[in-house]
VOPAGU-2260 file (C-alpha; in pm, 1 decimal, decimal comma):
REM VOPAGU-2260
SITE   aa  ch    i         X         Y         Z
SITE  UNK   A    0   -2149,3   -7785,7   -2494,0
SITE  UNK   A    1   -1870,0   -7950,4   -2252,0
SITE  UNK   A    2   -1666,9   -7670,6   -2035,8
SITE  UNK   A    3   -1357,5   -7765,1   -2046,9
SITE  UNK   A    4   -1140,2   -7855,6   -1710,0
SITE  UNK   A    5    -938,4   -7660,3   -1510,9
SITE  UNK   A    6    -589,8   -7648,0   -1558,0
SITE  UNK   A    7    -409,4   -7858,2   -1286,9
SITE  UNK   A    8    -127,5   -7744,0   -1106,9
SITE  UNK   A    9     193,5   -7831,2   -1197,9
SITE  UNK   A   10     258,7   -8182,9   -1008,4
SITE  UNK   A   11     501,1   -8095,0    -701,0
SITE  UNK   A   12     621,8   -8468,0    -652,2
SITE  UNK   A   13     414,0   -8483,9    -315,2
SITE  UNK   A   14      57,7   -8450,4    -304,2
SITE  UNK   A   15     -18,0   -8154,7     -77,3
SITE  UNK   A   16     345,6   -7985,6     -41,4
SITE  UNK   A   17     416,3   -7710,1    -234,0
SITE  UNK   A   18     752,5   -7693,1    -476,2
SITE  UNK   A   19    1083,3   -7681,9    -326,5
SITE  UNK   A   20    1245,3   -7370,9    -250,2
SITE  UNK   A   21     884,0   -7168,4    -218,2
SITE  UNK   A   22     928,5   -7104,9     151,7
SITE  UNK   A   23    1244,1   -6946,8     117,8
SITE  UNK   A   24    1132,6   -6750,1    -186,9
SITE  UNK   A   25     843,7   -6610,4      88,9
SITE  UNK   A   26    1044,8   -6532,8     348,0
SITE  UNK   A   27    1255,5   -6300,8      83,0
SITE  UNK   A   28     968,2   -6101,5       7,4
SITE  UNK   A   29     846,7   -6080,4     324,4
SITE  UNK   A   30     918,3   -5726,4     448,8
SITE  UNK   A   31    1219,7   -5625,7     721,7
SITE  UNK   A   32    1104,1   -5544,4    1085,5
SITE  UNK   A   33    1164,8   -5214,4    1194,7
SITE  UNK   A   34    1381,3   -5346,9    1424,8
SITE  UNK   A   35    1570,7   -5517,2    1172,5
SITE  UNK   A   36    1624,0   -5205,7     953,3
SITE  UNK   A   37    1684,6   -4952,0    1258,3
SITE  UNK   A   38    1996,3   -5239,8    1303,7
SITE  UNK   A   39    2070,0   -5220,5     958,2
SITE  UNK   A   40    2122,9   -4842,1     946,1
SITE  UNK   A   41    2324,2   -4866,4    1252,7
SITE  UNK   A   42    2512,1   -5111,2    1098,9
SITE  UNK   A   43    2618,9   -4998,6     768,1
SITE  UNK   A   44    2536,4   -4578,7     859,4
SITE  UNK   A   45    2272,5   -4482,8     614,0
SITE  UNK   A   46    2266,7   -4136,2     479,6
SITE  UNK   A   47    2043,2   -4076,9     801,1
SITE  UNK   A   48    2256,6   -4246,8    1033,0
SITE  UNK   A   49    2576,3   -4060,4     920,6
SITE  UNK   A   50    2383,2   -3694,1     905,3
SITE  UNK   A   51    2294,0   -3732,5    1300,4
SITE  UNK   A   52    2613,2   -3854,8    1417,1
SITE  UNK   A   53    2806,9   -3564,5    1185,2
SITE  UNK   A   54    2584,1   -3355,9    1401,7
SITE  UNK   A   55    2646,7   -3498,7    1739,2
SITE  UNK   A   56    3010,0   -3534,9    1628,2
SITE  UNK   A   57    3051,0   -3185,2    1550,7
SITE  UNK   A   58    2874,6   -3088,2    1866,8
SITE  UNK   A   59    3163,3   -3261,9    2084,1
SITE  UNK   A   60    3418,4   -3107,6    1912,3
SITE  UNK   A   61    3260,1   -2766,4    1932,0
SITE  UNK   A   62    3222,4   -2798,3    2291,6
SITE  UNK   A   63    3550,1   -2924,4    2325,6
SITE  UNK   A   64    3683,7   -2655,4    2166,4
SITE  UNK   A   65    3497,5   -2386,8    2367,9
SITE  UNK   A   66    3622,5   -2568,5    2699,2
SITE  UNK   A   67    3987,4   -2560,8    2633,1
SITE  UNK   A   68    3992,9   -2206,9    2481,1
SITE  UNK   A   69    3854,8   -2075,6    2852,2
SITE  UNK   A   70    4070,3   -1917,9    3101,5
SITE  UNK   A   71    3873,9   -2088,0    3384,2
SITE  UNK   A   72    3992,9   -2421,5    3220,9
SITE  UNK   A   73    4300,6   -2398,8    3146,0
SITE  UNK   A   74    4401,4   -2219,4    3492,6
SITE  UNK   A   75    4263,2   -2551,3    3656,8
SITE  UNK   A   76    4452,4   -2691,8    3946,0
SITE  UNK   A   77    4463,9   -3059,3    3838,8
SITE  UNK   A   78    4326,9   -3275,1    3558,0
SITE  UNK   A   79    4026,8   -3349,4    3739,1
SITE  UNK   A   80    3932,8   -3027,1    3824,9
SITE  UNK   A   81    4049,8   -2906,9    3463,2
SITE  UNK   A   82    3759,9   -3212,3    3335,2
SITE  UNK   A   83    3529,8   -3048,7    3570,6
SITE  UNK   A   84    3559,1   -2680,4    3452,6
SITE  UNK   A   85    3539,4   -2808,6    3080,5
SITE  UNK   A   86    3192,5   -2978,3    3187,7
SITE  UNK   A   87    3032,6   -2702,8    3306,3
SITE  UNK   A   88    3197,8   -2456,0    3067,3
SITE  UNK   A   89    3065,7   -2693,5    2765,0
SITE  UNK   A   90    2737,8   -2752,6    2904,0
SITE  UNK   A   91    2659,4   -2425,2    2997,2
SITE  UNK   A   92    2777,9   -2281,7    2626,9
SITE  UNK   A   93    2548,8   -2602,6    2505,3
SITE  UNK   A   94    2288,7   -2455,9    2789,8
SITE  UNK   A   95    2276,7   -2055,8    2700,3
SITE  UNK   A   96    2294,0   -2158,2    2331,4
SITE  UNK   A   97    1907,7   -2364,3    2355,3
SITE  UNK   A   98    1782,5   -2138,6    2573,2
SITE  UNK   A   99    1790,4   -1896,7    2293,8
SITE  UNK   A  100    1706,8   -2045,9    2006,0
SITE  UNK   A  101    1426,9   -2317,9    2141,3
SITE  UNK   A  102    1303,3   -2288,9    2468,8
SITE  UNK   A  103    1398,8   -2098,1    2808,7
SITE  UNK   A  104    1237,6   -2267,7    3065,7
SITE  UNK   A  105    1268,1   -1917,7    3307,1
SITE  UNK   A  106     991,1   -1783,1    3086,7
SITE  UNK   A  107     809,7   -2065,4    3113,4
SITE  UNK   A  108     826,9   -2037,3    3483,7
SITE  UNK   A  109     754,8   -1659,3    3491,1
SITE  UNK   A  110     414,8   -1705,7    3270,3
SITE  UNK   A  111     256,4   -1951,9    3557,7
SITE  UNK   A  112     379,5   -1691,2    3825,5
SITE  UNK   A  113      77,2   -1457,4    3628,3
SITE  UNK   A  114    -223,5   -1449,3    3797,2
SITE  UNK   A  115    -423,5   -1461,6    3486,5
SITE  UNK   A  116    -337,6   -1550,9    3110,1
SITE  UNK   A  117    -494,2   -1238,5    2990,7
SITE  UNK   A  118    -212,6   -1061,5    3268,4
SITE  UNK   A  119      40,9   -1279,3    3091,0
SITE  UNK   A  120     -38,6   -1170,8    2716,0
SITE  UNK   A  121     -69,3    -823,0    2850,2
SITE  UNK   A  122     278,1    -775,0    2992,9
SITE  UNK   A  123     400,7    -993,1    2743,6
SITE  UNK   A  124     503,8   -1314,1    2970,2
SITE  UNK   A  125     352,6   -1511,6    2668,0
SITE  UNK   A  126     507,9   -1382,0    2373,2
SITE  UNK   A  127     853,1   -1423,3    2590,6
SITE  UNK   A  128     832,5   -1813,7    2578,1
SITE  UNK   A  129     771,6   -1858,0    2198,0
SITE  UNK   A  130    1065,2   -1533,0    2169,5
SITE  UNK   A  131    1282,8   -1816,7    2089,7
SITE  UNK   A  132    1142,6   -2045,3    1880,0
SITE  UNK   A  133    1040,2   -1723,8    1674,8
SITE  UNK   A  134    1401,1   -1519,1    1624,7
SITE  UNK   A  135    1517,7   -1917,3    1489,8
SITE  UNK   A  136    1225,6   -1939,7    1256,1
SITE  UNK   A  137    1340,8   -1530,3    1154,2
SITE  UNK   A  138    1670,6   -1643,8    1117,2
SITE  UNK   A  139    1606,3   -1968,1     912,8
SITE  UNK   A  140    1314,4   -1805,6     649,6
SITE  UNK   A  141    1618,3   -1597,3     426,5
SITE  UNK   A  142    1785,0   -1953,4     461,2
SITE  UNK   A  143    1526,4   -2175,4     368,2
SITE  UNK   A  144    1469,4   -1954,2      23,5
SITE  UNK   A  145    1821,8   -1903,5     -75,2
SITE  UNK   A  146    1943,1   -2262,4      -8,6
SITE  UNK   A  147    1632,0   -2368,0    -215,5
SITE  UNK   A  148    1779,2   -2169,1    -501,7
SITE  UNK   A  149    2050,5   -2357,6    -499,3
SITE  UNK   A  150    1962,7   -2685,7    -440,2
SITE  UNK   A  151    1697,6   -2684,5    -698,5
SITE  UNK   A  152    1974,1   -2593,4   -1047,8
SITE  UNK   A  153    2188,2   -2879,7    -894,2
SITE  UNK   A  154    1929,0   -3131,2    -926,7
SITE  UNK   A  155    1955,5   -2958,4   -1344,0
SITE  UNK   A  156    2294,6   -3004,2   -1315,8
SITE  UNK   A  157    2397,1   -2623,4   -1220,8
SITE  UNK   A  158    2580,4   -2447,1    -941,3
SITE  UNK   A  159    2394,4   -2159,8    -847,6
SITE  UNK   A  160    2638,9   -1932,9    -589,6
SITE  UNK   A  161    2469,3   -1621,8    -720,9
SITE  UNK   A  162    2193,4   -1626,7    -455,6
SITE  UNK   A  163    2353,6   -1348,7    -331,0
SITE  UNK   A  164    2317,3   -1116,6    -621,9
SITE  UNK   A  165    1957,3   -1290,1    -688,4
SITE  UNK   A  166    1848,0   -1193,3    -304,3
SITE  UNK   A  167    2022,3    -825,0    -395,2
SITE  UNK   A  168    1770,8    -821,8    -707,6
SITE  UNK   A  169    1441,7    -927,2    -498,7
SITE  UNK   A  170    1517,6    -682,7    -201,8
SITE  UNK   A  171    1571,4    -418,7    -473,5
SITE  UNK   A  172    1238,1    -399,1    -602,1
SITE  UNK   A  173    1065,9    -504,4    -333,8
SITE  UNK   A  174    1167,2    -194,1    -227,8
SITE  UNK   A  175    1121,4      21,6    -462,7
SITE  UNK   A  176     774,2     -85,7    -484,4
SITE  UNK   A  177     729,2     -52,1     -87,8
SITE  UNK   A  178     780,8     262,7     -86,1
SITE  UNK   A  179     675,3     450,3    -381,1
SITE  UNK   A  180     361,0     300,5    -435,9
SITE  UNK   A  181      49,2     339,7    -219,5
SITE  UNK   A  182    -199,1      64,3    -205,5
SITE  UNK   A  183    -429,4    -107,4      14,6
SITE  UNK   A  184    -254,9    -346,2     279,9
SITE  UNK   A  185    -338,7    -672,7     165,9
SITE  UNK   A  186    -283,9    -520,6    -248,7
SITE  UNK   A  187      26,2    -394,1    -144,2
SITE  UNK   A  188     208,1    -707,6      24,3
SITE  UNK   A  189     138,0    -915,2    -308,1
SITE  UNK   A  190     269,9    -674,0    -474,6
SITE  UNK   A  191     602,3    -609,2    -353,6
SITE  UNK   A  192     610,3   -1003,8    -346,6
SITE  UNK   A  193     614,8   -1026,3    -680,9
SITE  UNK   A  194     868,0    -787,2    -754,8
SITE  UNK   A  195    1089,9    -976,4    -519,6
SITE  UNK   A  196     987,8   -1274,1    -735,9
SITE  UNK   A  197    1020,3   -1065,2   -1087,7
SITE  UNK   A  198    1358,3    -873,8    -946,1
SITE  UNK   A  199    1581,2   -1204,0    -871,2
SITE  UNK   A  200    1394,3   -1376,8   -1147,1
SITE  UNK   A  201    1550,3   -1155,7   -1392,2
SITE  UNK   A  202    1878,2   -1194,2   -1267,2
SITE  UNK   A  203    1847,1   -1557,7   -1245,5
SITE  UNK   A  204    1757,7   -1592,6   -1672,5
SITE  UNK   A  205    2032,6   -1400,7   -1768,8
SITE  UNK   A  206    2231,5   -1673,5   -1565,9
SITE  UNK   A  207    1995,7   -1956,9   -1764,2
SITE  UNK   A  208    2045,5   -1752,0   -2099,1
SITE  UNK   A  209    2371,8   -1730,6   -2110,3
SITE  UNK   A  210    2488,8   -2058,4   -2035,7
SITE  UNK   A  211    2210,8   -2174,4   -2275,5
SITE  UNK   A  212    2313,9   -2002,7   -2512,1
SITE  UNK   A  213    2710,0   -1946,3   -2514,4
SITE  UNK   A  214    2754,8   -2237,5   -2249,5
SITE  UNK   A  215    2967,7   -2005,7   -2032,0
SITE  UNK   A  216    2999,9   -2202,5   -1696,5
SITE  UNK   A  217    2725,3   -2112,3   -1450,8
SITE  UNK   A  218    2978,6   -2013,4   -1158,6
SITE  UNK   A  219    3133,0   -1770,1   -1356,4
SITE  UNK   A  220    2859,0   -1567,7   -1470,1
SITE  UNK   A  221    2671,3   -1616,5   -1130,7
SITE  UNK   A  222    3023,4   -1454,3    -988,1
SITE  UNK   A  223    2987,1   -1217,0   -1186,8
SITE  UNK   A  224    2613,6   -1110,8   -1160,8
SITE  UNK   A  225    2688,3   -1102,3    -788,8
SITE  UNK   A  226    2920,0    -812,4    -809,3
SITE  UNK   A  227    2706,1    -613,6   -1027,0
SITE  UNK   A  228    2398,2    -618,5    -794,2
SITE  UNK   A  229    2603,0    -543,8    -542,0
SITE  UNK   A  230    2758,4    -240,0    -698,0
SITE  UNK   A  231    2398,4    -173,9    -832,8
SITE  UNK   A  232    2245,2    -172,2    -497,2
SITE  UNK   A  233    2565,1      91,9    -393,5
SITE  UNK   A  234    2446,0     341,9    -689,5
SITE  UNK   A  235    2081,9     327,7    -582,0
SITE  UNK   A  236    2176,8     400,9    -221,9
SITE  UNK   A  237    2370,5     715,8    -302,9
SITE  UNK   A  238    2286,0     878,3    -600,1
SITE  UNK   A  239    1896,6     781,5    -712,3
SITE  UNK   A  240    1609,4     803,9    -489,0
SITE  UNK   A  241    1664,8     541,2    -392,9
SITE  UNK   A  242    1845,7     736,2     -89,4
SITE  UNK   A  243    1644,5     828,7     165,6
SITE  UNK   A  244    1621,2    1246,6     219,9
SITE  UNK   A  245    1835,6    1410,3     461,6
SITE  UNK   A  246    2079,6    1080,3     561,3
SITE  UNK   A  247    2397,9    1073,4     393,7
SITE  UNK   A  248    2476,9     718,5     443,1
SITE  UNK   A  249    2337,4     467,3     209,7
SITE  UNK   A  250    1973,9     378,6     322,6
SITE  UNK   A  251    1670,7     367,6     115,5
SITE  UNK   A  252    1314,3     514,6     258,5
SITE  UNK   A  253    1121,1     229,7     489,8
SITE  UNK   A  254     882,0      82,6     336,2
SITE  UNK   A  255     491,1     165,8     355,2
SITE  UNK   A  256     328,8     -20,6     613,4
SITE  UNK   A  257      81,1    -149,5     403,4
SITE  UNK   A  258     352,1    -358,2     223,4
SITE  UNK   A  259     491,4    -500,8     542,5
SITE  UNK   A  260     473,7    -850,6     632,0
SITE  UNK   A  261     199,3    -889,7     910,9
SITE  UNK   A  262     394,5   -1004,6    1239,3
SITE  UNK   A  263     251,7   -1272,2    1480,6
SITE  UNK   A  264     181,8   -1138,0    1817,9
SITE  UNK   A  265     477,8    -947,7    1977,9
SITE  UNK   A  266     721,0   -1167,3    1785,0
SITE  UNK   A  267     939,2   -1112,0    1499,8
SITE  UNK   A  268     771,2   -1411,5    1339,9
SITE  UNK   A  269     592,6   -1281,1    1046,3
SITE  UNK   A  270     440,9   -1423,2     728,3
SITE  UNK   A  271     706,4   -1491,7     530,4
SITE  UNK   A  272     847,2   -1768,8     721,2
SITE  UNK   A  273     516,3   -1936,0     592,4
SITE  UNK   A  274     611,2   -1848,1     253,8
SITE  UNK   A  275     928,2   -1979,7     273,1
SITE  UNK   A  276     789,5   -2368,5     394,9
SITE  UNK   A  277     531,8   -2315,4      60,4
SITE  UNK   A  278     800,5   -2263,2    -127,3
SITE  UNK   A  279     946,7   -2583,2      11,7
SITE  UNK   A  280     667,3   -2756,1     -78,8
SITE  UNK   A  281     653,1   -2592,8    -398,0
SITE  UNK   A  282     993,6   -2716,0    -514,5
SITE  UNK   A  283     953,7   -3056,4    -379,3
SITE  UNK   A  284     599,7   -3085,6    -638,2
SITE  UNK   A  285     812,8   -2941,1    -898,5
SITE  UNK   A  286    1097,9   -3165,5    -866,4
SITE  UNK   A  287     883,6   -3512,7    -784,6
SITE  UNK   A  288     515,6   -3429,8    -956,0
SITE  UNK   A  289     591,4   -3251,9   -1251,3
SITE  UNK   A  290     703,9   -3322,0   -1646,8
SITE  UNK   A  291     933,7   -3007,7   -1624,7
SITE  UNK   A  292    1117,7   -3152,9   -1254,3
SITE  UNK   A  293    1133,2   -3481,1   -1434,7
SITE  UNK   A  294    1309,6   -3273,9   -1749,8
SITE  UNK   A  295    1531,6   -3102,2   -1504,2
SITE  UNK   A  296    1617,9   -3395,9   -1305,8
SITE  UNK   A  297    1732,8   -3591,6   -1612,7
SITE  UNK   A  298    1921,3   -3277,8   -1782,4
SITE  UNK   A  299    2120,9   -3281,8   -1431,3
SITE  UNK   A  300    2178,8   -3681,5   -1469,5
SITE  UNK   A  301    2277,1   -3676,6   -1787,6
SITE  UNK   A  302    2235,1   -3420,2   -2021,6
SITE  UNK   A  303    2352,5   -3585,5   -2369,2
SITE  UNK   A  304    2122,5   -3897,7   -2286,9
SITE  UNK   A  305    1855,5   -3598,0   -2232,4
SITE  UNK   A  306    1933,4   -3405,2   -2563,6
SITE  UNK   A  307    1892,0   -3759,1   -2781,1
SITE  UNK   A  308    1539,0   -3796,1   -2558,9
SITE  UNK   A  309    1416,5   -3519,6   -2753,8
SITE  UNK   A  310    1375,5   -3271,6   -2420,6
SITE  UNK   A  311    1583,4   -2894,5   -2463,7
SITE  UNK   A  312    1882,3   -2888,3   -2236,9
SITE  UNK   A  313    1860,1   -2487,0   -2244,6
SITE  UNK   A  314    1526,2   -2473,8   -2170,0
SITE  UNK   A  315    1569,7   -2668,7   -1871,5
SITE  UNK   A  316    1868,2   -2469,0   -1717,8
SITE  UNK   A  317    1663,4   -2123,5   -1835,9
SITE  UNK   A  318    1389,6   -2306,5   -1615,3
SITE  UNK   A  319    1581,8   -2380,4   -1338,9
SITE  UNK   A  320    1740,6   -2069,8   -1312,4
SITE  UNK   A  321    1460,5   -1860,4   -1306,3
SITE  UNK   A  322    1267,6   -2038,4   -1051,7
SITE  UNK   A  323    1573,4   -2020,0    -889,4
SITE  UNK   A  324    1614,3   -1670,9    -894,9
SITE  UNK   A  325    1230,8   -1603,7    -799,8
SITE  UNK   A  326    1327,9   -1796,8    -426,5
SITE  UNK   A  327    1643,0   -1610,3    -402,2
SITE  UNK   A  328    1456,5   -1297,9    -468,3
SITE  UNK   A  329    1156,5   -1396,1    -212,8
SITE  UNK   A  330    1399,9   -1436,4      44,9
SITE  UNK   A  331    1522,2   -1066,0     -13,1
SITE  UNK   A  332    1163,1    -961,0      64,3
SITE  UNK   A  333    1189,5   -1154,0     434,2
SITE  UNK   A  334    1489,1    -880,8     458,9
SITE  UNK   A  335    1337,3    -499,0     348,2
SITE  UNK   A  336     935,9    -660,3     405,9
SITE  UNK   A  337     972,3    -816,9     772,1
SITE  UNK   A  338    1246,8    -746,7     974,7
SITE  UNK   A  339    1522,5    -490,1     820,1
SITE  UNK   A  340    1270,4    -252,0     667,1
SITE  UNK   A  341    1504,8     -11,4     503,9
SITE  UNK   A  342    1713,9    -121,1     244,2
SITE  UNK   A  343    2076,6     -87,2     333,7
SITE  UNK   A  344    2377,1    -200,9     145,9
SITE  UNK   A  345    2444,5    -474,6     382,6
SITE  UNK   A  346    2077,7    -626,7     326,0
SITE  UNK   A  347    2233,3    -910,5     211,4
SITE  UNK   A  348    2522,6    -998,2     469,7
SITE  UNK   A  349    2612,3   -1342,6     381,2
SITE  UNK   A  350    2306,8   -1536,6     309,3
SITE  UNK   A  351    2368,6   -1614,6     -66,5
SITE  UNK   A  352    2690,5   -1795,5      53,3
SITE  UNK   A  353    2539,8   -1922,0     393,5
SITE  UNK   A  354    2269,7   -2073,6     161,4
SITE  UNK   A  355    2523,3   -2321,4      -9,6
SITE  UNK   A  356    2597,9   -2460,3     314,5
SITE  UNK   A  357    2257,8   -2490,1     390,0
SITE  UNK   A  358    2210,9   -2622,4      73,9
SITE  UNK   A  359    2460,3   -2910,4     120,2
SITE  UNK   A  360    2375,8   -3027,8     466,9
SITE  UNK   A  361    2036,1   -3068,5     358,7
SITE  UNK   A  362    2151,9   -3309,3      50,3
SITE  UNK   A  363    2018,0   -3084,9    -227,3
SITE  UNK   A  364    1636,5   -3230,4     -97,6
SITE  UNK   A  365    1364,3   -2990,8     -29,0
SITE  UNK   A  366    1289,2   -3137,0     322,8
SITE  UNK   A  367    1683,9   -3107,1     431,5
SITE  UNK   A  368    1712,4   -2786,6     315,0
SITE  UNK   A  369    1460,1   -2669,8     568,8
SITE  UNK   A  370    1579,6   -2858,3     820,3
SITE  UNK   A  371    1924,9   -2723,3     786,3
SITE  UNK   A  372    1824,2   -2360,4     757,2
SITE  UNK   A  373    1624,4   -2452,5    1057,5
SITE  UNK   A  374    1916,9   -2530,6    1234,4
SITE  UNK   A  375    2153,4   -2287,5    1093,0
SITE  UNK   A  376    1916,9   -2050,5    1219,1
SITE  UNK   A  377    1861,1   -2201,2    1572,3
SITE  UNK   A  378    2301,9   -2104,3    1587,7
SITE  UNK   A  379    2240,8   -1783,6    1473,4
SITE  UNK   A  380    1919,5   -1702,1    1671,9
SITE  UNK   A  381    2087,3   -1857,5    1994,8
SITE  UNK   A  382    2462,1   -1734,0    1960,5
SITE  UNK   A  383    2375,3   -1387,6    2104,5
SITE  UNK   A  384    2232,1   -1556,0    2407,1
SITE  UNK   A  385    2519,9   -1761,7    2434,9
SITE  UNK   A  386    2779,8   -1463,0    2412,6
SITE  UNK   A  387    2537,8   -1266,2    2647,5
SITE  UNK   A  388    2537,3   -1540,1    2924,4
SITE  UNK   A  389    2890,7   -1698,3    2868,5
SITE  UNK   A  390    3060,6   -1483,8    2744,6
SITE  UNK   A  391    3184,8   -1744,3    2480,9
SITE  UNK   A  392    3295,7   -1567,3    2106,6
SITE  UNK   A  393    2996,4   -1545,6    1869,9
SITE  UNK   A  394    3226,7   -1713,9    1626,4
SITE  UNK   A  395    3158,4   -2049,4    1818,0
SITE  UNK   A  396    2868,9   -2060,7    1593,1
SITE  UNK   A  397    3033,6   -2015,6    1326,1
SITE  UNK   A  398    3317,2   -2278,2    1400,5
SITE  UNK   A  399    2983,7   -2540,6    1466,6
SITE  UNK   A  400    2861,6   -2454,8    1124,3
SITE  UNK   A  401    3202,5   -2532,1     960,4
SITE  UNK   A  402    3264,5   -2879,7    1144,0
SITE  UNK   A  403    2900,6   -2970,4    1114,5
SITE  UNK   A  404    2929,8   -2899,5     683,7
SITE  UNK   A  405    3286,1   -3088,9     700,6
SITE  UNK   A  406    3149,5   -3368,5     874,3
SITE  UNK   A  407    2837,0   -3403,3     611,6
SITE  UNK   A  408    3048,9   -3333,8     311,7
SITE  UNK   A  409    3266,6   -3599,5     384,9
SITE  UNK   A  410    3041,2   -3917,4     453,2
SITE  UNK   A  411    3311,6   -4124,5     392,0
SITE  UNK   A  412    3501,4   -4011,1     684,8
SITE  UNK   A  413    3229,7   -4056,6     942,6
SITE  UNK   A  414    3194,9   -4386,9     818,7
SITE  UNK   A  415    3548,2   -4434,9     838,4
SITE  UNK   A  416    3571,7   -4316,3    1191,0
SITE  UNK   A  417    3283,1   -4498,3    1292,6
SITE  UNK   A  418    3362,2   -4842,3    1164,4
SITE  UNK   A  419    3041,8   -4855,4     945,0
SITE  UNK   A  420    3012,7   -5160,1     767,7
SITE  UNK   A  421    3004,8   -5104,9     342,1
SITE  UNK   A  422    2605,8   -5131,0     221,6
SITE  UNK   A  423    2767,8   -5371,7     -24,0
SITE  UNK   A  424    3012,7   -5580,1      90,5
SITE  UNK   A  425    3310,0   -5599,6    -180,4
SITE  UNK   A  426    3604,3   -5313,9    -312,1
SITE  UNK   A  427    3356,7   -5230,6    -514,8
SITE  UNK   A  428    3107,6   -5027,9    -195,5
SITE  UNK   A  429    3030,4   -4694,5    -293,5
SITE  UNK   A  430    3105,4   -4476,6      59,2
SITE  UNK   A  431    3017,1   -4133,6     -44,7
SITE  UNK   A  432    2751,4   -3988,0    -283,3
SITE  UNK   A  433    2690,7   -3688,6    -472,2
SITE  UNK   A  434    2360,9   -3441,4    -357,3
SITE  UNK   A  435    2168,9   -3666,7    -610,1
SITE  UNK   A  436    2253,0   -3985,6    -498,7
């Protein structure tokens, strides 16, 4: 039996030199130098490129407006030394404001003054350097959870704002179960951890439910659901026992230590800052490894397309809310659990609102919305050491947080003030996208 011969090549015209136009084919797939995309997003501001330089930009403008709103500044001789007072003013505020949120190099400096690092943990010289790093981290975990909860519906298409009344849920029966049961330590914490997660949970189907069933608009009913946890939480402070004996303003019993978080050293830091970065993790393997993320990620691009796919539309906003509701509710544990151990009516403050910002500077992503509650919490952690050092308004923060969010929002105007170049050239470039885009 003959083999048969191998098939030729196809005949180039010239023995030896490959067909025309193959070199320039390879050099297309060949892959860009870092250098060459590092230009790139310089060039045309990627959605990296524009988040840093809404940062930096808002940072100028926030020291700005701390220089020229000071006495000192304003009272200035001449321009130059008017320029000169705004310096220091801005870097100072810029100064105080690190200090107490990352690092303070005067601890630093008193801890190698100790004769002995076992001297240094004893009189506390150690825990004072990571004090910090630790009150951001404290500040961030409620954060973290609640702008999870509301970046996670978006990606299904919702628009959670009832984190509020969610975290209200959580902190509720984490409470209740803090307190009135009595269990071994380790028994306890879980416990009380799942009634956070069972407590917002609930709150957080009836959201799902409804607009599953009745399609009432999400906002609405999350509006709504807000105001009666709130007014819940009110009733339990003051007429149940919820009400702890022999105070007449509206504050619940602490908690049993066995259901408090366990602290790390002298810090504030306790566990459920860990928590909050599993959760992080949790909701990025939901939304990127999992059939029911890839069901909730195309009910939020298009549900109709979704519904003739075969997959429930209801089911996936139920879904979404609930797990949405189980974060919001977690983060109410970091509250009456870790640092505020009595419930009070004010558990909440503003953190279900605060967590749509954070929500939105992080671009709806898992990874962003830790970074942003990160920083979010480095302002709030550090504006008392600014105010204490200054003497600049605590509502500088504030102010930051409002021109940082504008500036992010609006990626079309940083590009616009930054002469970015279009990623496709044409009327046709698309400036700004949408949290999934």
């Amino acid at each position: 039996m003959t083999t048969p011969p191998e098939a030729e090549p196809p005949s180039t015209g010239v023995t030896g030199t490959p067909p025309a136009g193959a070199d320039q084919g390879r050099e297309k797939s060949q892959p860009k130098s870092f250098g060459t995309i590092l230009k790139e997003s310089f060039l045309e501001g990627n959605t990296f490129t524009v988040t840093v330089l809404a940062l930096l930009t808002a940072t100028v403008l926030g020291g700005i407006l701390c220089a020229f709103t000071n006495s000192t500044v304003l009272n200035a001789p001449t321009a130059g030394a008017m320029i000169a007072r705004a310096w220091d003013v801005a870097s100072g505020t810029y100064v105080a404001l690190f200090e107490g949120s990352v690092f303070n190099p005067h601890t630093v400096a008193a801890l190698f003054q100790q004769a002995s690092l076992s001297t240094a943990v004893h009189n506390g010289y150690l825990s004072a350097v990571f004090q910090p790093l630790s009150e951001t981290a404290v500040s961030a975990t409620p954060l973290i959870l609640t702008g999870l909860a509301v970046a996670l519906p978006y990606r299904a298409g919702l628009f959670n704002i009832g984190g509020q009344g969610q975290f209200i849920g959580g902190a509720i029966l984490a409470t209740w179960l803090g307190y009135d049961l009595n269990l071994p330590f380790f028994v306890h914490v879980v416990v009380c951890v799942i009634g956070g997660f069972v407590g917002g949970a609930v709150i957080g189907w009836l959201t799902g439910e409804i607009k599953a069933r009745t399609g009432a608009h999400e906002v609405i009913v999350t509006i709504m659901l807000n105001y009666v946890a709130i007014y819940l939480l009110q009733w339990l402070l003051t007429t149940t026992t919820f009400k702890r004996p022999g105070r007449e303003d509206p504050i619940s019993p602490v908690v049993d230590a066995n259901a408090q978080y366990p602290q790390f050293g002298d810090t504030r830091l306790h566990l459920g800052f860990l928590l909050a970065l599993l959760a992080a993790v949790f909701v990025w393997w939901l939304l990127n490894r999992s059939t029911v993320g890839f069901e909730l990620r195309a009910v939020g691009a298009n549900a109709d397309a979704s519904r003739t796919a075969g997959m429930s539309v209801g089911r996936a906003y139920v879904i979404a809310m609930v797990v949405a509701g189980a974060l919001a509710g977690l983060a109410g544990t970091q509250q009456v659990l870790g640092t505020d151990l009595p419930l009070t009516d004010g558990v909440a403050a503003s953190v279900g609102f605060d967590a749509i910002t954070v929500a939105l500077l992080g671009r709806g992503t898992p990874l962003g919305t830790v970074l942003a509650g990160l920083l979010f919490g480095a302002l709030n952690a550090g504006g008392l050491q600014m105010q204490l050092q200054t003497q600049t308004p605590l509502t500088l923060t504030t102010v930051l947080q409002a021109v940082i969010v504008l500036f992010v929002a609006a990626p079309a105007l940083v590009r616009s003030v930054f002469r970015f170049l279009p990623k496709e050239r044409g009327a046709g470039a698309v400036l700004a996208k949408g949290w999934n885009g």
